[in-house]
C-alpha positions in Angstrom: -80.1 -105.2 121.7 -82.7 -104.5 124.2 -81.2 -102.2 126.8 -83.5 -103.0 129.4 -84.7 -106.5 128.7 -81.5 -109.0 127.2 -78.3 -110.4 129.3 -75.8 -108.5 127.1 -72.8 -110.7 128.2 -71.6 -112.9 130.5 -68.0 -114.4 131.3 -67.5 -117.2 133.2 -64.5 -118.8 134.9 -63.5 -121.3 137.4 -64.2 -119.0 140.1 -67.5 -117.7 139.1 -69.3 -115.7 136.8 -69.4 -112.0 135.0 -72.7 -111.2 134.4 -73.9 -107.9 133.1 -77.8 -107.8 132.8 -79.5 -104.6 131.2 -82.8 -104.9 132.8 -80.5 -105.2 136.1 -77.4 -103.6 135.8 -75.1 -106.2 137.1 -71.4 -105.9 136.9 -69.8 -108.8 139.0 -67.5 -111.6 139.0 -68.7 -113.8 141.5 -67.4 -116.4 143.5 -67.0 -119.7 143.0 -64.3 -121.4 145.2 -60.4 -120.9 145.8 -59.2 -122.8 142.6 -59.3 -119.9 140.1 -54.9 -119.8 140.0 -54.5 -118.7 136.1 -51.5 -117.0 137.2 -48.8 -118.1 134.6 -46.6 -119.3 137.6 -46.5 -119.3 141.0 -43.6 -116.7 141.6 -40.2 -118.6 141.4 -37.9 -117.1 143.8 -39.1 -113.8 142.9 -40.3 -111.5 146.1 -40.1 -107.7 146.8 -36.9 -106.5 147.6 -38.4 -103.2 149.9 -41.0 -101.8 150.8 -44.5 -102.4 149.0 -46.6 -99.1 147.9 -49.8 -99.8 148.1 -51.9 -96.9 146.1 -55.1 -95.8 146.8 -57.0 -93.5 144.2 -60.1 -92.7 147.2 -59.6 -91.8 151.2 -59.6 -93.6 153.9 -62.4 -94.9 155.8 -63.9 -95.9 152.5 -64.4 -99.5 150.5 -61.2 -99.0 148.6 -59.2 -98.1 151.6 -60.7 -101.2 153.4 -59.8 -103.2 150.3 -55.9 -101.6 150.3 -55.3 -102.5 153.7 -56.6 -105.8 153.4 -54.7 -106.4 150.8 -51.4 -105.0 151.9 -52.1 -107.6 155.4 -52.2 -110.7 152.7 -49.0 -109.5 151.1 -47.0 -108.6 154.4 -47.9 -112.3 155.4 -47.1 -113.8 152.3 -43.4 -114.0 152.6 -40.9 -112.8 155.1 -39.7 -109.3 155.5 -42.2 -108.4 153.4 -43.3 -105.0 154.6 -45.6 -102.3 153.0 -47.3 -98.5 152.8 -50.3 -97.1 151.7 -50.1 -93.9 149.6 -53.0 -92.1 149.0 -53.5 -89.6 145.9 -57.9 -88.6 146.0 -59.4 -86.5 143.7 -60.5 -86.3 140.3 -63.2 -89.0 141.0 -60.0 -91.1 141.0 -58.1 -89.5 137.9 -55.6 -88.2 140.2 -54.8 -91.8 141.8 -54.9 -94.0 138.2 -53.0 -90.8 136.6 -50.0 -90.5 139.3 -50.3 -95.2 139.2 -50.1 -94.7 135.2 -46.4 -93.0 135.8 -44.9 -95.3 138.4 -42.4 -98.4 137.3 -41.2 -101.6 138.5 -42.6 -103.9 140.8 -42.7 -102.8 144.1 -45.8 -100.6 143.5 -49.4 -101.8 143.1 -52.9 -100.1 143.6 -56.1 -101.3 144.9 -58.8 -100.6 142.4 -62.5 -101.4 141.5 -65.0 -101.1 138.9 -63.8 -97.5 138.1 -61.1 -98.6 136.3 -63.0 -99.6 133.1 -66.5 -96.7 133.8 -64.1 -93.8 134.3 -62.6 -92.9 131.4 -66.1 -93.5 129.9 -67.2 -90.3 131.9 -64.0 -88.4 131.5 -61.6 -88.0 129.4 -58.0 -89.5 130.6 -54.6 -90.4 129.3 -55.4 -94.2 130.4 -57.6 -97.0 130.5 -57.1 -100.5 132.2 -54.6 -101.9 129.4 -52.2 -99.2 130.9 -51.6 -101.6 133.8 -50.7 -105.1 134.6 -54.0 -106.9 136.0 -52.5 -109.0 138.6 -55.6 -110.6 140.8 -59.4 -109.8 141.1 -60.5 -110.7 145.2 -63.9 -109.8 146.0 -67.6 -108.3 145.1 -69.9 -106.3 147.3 -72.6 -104.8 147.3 -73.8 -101.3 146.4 -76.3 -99.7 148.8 -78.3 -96.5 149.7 -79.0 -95.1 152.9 -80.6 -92.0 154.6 -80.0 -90.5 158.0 -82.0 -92.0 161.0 -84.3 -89.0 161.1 -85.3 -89.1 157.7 -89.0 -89.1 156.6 -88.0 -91.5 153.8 -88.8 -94.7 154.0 -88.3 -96.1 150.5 -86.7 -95.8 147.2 -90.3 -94.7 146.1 -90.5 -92.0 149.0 -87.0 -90.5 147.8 -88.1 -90.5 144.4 -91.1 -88.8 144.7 -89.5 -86.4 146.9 -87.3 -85.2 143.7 -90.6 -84.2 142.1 -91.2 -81.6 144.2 -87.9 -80.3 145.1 -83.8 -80.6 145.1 -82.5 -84.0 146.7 -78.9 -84.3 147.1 -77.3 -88.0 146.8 -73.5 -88.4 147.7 -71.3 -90.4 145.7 -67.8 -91.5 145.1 -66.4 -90.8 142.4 -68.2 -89.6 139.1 -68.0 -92.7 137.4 -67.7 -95.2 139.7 -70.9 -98.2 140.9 -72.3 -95.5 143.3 -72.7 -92.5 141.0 -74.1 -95.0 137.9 -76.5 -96.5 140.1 -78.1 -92.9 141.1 -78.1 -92.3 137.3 -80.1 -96.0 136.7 -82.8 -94.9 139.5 -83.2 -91.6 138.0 -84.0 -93.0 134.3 -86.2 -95.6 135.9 -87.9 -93.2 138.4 -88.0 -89.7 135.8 -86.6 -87.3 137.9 -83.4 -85.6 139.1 -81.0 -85.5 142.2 -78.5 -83.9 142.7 -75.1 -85.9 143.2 -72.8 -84.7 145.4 -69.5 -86.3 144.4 -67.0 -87.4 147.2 -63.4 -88.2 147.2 -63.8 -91.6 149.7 -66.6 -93.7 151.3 -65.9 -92.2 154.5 -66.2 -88.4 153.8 -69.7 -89.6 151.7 -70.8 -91.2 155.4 -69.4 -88.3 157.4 -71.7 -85.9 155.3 -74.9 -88.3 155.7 -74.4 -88.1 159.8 -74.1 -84.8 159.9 -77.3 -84.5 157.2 -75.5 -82.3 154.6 -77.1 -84.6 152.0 -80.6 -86.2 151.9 -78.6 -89.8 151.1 -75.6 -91.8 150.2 -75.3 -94.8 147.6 -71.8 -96.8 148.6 -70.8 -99.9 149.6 -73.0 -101.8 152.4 -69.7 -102.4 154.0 -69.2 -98.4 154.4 -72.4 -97.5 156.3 -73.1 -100.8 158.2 -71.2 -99.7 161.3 -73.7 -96.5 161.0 -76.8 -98.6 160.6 -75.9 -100.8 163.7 -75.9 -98.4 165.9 -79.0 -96.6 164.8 -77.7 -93.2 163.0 -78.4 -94.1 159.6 -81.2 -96.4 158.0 -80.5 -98.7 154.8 -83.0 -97.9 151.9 -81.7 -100.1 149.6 -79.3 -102.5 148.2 -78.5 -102.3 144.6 -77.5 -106.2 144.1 -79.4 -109.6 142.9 -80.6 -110.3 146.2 -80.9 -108.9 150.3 -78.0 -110.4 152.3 -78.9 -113.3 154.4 -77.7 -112.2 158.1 -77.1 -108.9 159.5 -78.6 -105.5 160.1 -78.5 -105.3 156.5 -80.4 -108.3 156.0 -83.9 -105.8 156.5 -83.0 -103.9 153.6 -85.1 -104.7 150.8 -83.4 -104.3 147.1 -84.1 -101.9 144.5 -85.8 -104.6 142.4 -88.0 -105.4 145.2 -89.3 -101.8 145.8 -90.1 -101.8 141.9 -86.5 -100.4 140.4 -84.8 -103.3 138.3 -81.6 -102.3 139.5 -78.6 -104.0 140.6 -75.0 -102.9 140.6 -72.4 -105.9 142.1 -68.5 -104.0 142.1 -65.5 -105.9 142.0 -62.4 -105.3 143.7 -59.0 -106.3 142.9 -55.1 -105.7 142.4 -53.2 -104.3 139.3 -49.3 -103.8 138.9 -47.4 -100.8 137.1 -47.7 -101.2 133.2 -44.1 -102.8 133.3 -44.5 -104.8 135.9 -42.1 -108.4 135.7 -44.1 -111.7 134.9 -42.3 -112.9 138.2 -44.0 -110.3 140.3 -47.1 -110.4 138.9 -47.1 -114.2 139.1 -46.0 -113.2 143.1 -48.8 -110.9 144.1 -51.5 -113.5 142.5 -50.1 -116.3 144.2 -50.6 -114.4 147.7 -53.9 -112.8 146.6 -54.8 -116.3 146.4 -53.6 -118.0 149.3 -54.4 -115.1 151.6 -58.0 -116.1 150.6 -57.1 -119.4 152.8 -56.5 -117.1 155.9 -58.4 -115.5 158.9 -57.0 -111.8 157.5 -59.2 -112.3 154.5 -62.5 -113.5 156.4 -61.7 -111.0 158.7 -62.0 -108.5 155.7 -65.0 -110.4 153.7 -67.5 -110.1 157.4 -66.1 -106.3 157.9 -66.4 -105.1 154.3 -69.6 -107.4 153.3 -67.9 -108.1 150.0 -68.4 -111.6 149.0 -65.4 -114.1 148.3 -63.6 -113.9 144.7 -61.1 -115.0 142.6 -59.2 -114.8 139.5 -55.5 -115.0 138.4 -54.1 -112.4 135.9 -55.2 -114.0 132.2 -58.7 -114.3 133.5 -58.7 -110.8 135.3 -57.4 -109.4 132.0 -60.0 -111.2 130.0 -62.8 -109.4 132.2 -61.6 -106.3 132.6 -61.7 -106.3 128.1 -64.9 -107.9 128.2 -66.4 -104.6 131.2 -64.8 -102.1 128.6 -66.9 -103.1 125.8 -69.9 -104.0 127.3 -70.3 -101.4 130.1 -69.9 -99.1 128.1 -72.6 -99.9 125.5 -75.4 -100.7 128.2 -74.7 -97.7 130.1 -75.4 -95.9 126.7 -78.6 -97.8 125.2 -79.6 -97.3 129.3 -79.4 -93.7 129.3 -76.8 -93.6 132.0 -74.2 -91.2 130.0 -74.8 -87.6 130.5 -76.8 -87.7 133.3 
């Protein structure tokens, strides 16, 4: 296979499409509609009896915090007395989160996750990998951007680049292995140099440190620095993804593939269960995940977040999360990603 050239795989369902290009690295499950219910039923009379822990594996302020809240909104509305918490457990580029997850039981406790979930333990060596959990709904896609602060000279992906020729850029990134830090590693084998990545627990602490210019720039989600580039203190370089948006600030920032890097990175975002979770509660989260996508909560969170609408039930969830772990993994090799 072609590393740089061929569409390794793709995976399509009612709801949209997986496509993972080499020549653009795109890891998304796009949108499609509302229809995608594969959930194997829609809940019986099954609903939580307590309180609903929401875990989160990054801070707050961040994509997967805005996701986790979200989320928990669409649950607490789904039936009533349904009432819920966020627990947070950073570090580790999100080991710590999916390792304390890993250990919990029953099916009062889910966790917010994202593309990390099948990249990480491709970067680092844990005691799980998605089949540890019980896939229960994937929701949305965004976007994966870079930006500088205001006063930066850079103008361009090409004016960052060439700045690491002649001296130490820092990037900030969440997570090791997550979209942001794989992206950095795509523009450095596309552009021959080095940054240096300066790895973050949360989206929020990453944007923190780009105001305050303790790093040169940021790659996240477009949804974490759009606040920032509305009001003037940071300035989009970039978006990693298949095309600009069509409205917004962000709607001036070119893509990488327009600038001349044939780059794009779409994440997912979605819901898993403990590894033992019930068929009834699975079948119960799904069926809210996707009638909350019928409710102003869930616009509310797509125009906030930029993420695009998404759907899929737990069979078809599953089937992309297996599909991720053995493709991902053998274009971010043939791509030169690993080790960088």
């Amino acid at each position: 296979m072609n590393a740089m050239n061929e569409v390794t795989k793709s995976h399509r369902s009612r709801t949209g499409a997986v496509i993972l290009v080499t020549s653009a690295l795109v890891l998304s499950a796009c949108s499609g509609g509302n229809n995608a219910g594969d959930s194997e039923g829609d809940g019986g009379s099954w609903k939580p009896d307590g309180q609903i822990t929401m875990i989160s594996a990054f801070g707050s302020g961040g994509g997967t915090d805005k996701v986790a809240r979200a989320m928990l909104e669409g649950l607490e509305a789904c039936d009533e007395g349904v009432t819920g918490n966020i627990e947070y457990h950073e570090g580790g580029s999100g080991v710590i989160g999916y390792s304390h997850f890993q250990q919990q039981r029953g099916d009062t406790t889910v966790m917010a996750t994202t593309t990390e979930l099948t990249t990480l333990p491709m970067f680092v060596d844990t005691s799980f990998t998605w089949e540890a959990y019980t896939p229960i709904a994937h929701i949305a896609d965004d976007q994966v951007s870079l930006a500088v602060p205001a006063n930066s000279p850079m103008q361009s992906l090409r004016d960052l680049v060439e700045a690491a020729k002649t001296r130490n850029v820092t990037i900030g990134v969440v997570g090791l292995s997550g979209p942001d830090n794989v992206a950095r590693a795509l523009l450095e084998k596309q552009g021959g140099v080095k940054f240096e990545p300066v790895i973050f627990d949360g989206g929020g602490e990453t944007t923190s440190a780009l105001l305050g210019n303790d790093i040169d720039a940021a790659i996240g989600g477009a949804g974490d620095i759009v606040g920032q580039v509305e009001s003037g203190d940071v300035r989009g370089l970039a978006i990693f993804g298949p095309e600009r948006y069509t409205s917004g600030v962000m709607a001036e920032v070119p893509t990488a593939k327009e600038q001349g890097y044939d780059i794009a990175f779409t994440q997912w975002r979605g819901l898993l269960g403990t590894g033992d979770m019930s068929d009834e509660a699975r079948d119960w989260y799904a069926d809210c995940m996707e009638k909350w996508q019928d409710t102003p909560s869930y616009q509310n969170y797509l125009e906030s977040a930029l993420t695009t609408q998404a759907y899929s039930g737990p069979s078809e969830f599953s089937d992309m999360l297996k599909e991720q772990d053995e493709t991902v993994h053998q274009v971010l090799e043939e791509s030169g990603a690993f080790g960088q």
